[in-house]
Structures are given as C-alpha cells and as structure tokens.
C-alpha positions as CSV (number, residue, x, y, z in Angstrom):
1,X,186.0,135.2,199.7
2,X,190.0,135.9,199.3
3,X,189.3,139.5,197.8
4,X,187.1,139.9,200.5
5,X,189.1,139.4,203.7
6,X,192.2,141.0,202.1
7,X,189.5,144.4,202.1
8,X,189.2,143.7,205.6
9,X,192.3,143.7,206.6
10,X,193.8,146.6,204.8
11,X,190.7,148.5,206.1
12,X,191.7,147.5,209.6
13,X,195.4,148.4,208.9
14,X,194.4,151.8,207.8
15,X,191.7,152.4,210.9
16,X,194.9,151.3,213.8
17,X,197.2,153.6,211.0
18,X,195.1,156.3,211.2
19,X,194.5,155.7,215.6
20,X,197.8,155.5,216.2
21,X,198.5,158.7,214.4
22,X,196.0,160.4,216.5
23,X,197.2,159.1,219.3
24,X,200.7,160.3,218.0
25,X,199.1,163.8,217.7
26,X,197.9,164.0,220.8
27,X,200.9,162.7,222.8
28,X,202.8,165.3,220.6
29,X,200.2,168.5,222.0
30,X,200.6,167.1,225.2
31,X,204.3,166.8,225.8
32,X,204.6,170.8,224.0
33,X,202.0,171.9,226.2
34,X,204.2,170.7,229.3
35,X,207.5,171.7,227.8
36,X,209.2,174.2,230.1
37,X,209.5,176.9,227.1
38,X,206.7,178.6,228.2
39,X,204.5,180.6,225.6
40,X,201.9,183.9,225.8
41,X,198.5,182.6,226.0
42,X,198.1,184.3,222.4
43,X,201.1,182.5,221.1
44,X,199.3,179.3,222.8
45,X,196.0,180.4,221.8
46,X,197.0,180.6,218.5
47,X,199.3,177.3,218.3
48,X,196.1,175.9,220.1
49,X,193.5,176.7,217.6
50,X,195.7,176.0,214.4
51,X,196.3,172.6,216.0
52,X,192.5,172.1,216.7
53,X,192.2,173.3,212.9
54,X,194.6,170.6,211.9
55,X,192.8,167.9,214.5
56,X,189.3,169.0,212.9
57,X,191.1,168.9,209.1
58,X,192.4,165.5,210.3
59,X,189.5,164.3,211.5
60,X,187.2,164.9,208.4
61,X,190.0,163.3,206.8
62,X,189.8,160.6,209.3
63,X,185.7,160.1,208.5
64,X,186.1,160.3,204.6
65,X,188.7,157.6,204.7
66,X,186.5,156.2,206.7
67,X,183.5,156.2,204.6
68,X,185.4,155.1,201.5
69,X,187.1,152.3,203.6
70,X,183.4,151.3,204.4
71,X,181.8,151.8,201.0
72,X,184.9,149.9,199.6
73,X,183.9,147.0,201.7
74,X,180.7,147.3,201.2
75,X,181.4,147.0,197.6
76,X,183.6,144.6,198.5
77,X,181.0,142.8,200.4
78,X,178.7,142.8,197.0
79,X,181.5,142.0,194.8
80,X,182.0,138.9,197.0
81,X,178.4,138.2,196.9
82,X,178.2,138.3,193.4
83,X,181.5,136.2,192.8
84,X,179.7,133.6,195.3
85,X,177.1,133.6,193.1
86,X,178.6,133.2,189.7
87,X,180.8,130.5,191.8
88,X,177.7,128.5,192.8
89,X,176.1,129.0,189.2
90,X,179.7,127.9,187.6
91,X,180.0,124.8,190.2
92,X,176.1,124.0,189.0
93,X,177.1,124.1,185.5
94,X,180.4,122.4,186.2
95,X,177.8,120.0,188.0
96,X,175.7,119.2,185.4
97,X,178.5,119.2,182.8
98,X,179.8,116.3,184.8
99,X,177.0,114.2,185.0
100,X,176.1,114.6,181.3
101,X,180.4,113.8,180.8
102,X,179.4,110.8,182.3
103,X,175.9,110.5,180.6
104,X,177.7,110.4,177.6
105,X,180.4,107.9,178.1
106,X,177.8,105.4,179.2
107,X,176.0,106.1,176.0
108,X,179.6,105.7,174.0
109,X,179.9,102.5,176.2
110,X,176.1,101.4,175.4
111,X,177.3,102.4,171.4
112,X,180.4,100.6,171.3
113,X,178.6,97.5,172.4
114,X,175.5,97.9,170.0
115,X,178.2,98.3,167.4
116,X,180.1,95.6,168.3
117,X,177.1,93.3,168.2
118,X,176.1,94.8,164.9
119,X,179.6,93.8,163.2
120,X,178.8,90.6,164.7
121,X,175.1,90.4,163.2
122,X,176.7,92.2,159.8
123,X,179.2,89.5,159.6
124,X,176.4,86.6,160.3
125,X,174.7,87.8,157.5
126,X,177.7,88.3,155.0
127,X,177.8,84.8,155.9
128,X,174.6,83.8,155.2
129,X,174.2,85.8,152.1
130,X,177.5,83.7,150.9
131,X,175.8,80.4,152.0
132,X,172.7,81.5,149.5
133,X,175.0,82.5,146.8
134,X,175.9,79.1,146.8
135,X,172.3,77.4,147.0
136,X,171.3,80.0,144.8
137,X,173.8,78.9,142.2
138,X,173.2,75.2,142.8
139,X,169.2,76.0,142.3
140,X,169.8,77.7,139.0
141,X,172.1,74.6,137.9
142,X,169.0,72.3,138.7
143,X,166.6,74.8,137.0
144,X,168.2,74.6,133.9
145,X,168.3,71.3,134.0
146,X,164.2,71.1,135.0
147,X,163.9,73.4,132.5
148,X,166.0,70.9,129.7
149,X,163.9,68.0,131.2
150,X,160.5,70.1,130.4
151,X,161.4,70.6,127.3
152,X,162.2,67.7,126.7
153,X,159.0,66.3,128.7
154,X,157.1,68.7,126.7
155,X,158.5,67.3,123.1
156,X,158.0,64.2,124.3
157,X,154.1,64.9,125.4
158,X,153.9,66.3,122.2
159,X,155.1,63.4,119.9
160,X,152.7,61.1,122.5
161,X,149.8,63.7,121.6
162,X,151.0,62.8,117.5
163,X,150.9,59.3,118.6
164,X,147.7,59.0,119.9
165,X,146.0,61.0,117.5
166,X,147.6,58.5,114.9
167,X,146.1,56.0,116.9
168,X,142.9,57.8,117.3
169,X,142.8,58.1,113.4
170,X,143.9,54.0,113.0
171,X,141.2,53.2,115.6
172,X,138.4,54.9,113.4
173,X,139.8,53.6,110.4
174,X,139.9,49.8,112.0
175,X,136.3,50.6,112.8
176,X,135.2,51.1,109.7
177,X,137.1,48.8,108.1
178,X,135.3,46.4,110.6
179,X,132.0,47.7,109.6
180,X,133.1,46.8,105.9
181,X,134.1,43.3,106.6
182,X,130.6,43.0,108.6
183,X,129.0,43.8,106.0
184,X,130.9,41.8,103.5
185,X,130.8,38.8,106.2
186,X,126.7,39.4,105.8
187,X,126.5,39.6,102.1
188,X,128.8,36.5,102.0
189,X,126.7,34.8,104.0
190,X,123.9,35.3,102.8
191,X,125.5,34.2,99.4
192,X,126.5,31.0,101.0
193,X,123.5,30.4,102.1
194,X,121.5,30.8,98.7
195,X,124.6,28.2,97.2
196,X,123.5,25.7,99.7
197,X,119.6,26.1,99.0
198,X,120.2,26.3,95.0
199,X,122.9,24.1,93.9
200,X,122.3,23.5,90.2
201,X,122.7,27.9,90.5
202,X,126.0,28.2,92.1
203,X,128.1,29.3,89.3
204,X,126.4,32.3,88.8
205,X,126.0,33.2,92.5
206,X,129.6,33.4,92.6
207,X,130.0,35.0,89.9
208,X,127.7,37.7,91.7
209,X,129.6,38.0,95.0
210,X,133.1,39.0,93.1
211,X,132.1,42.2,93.3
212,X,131.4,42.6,97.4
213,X,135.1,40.8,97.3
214,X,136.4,43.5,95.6
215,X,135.2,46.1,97.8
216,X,136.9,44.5,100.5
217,X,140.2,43.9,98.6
218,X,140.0,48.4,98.6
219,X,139.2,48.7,101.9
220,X,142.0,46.8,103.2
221,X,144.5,48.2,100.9
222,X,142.8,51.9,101.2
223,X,143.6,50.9,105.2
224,X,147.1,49.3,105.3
225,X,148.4,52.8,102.8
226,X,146.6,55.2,105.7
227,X,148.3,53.5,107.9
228,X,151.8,53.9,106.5
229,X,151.4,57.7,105.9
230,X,149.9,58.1,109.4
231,X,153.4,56.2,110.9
C-alpha cells in the first residue's frame, strides 16, 4: 500500500510538472506575440508553425508520459494487489503458525506433566520393586528352610515307612507265633486231658508231648532272633 501511493504521487507531480510547463509555454507565445518587435507574418508564420510543431512534439510527449505514468500505476495497482495478497496469505500462515506455537506448548505443558507423574509412578515402582527384593529374599530364606524341613520330614516319613513295615513283619510273625502256641495250647490240652482220664499211663504221655514242647521252644526263639534283625 506504501509503493502504491508513493506511484501516485510522483505520477501527480509529473502530470502538475508537465501543466505547468505548458502553461509556461503558452504564457511564453503569448507575451512574444504581444512584444512590440513586430515580425513579417512569414517570419510569424514560420515562428508560429515551428512552435505548434514543438506544442504537437510536446504534447505526444505529454500523452506517452502519460500512458507510461498510467500503465506504471496500473502495474503498480497489480503489484499492490498481489503484495496484498501474499500479505493476507503470509498473515494466514503467520496465523496458523501461531495457534499451532501455542498448540504446541500446551502439548509440551500436557508432556511435562505426564512426565512428571511418570517419574513419580517410575519412582513408586523402584520402590516397590526394592520392597519385593526384600520379601523375595526373606521368601527364599524360609524356602530353604521348608525345603531342609522336607527333607528332613521326608527322611523321617521314610524311617516311619521302615518302622511300620518292621512292625508289619513282627505283627505277622506274633500271628503265627500265636497260631503255634494255639496249637501247642490244644495238643497240651488234650494231653492233659488223657493224664487225667489214664493215670497208671502218665509217664509215657509226657514223654510223648516233649516233642510239641520243643516245637514251641523254636518258634519262640526263631521269633525273638527275627525280631532283633528286623530292629
């Protein structure tokens, strides 16, 4: 808008430039023409056309000045438009350039705040890692010593499980070592019970059970030596 009103003006200085040295001109024919040196009328003639000649010469001077004058402001004209233009496009940009400026530092705001808080949440769980180290350690401490107390839980068990089959084996044994001394219980019976019916025969019915008192004798012994080895 500058560029264009400084065209204007020097196009209006030259236009009154140009007037006033027609004006000039003409004041200039008009005083010779009244001058009291009077000339022929062929001398005048002659002055009269060469000065029309220089008026005409002038004047197409006057009109091509003109012309450029206006095509410069014409061009000026566009040249302004234009600048307006690129001025509106560059205040646009400038515009949006602003607003995503200011876009921006509310998301470096927004960023600075989320990483703020994740320092915060970083450090909480620094904290709570340390806090597991620590169980963690105190859980492998009370591991090891579950896993001492299972083995030794385990050797235990297993010595029980030695123990009760021992026992197992003693409890069959004292079966039939019971079933012996049933039997032996029945067949001395049964030999007292022939003493008592045959008296004068007594010494040989004794003599006759030594044997079933024997076998019990074995068994017992047989028992008591199982039982040692089994302990």
């Amino acid at each position: 808008m500058a560029s264009s009103k400084s065209s204007k003006t020097k196009c209006n200085i030259v236009i009154a430039l140009l007037a006033i040295w027609s004006l000039i001109s003409l004041v200039i024919i008009v005083v010779w023409a009244t001058s009291p040196d009077k000339k022929t009328p062929s001398q005048c003639k002659t002055e009269l056309q060469a000065l029309e000649d220089k008026l005409k010469e002038e004047s197409d001077r006057f009109t091509k000045d003109k012309k450029a004058l206006e095509e410069f402001v014409e061009q000026g004209r566009d040249n302004q438009t234009r600048l307006e233009r690129e001025i509106s496009k560059l205040s646009e940009m400038l515009r949006e350039t602003n607003m995503n400026l200011s876009r921006c530092q509310k998301e470096n705001v927004h960023l600075y705040e989320n990483i703020t808080a994740l320092e915060v949440e970083i450090e909480r769980h620094e904290e709570i890692q340390r806090n597991l180290t620590s169980k963690i350690s105190v859980q492998k401490e009370k591991i090891e010593c579950l896993e001492i107390n299972v083995t030794q839980i385990s050797h235990q068990h297993q010595a029980c499980q030695n123990l009760q089959q021992a026992a197992e084996k003693q409890q069959k044994a004292a079966e039939s070592l019971t079933k012996v001394c049933q039997i032996d219980s029945q067949s001395l019976q049964k030999q007292l019970q022939r003493c008592k019916a045959a008296s004068p025969s007594a010494g040989a019915q004794t003599n006759n059970g030594a044997p079933g008192l024997y076998t019990s004798t074995l068994v017992l012994t047989f028992f008591v030596m199982m039982t040692t080895h089994l302990l």
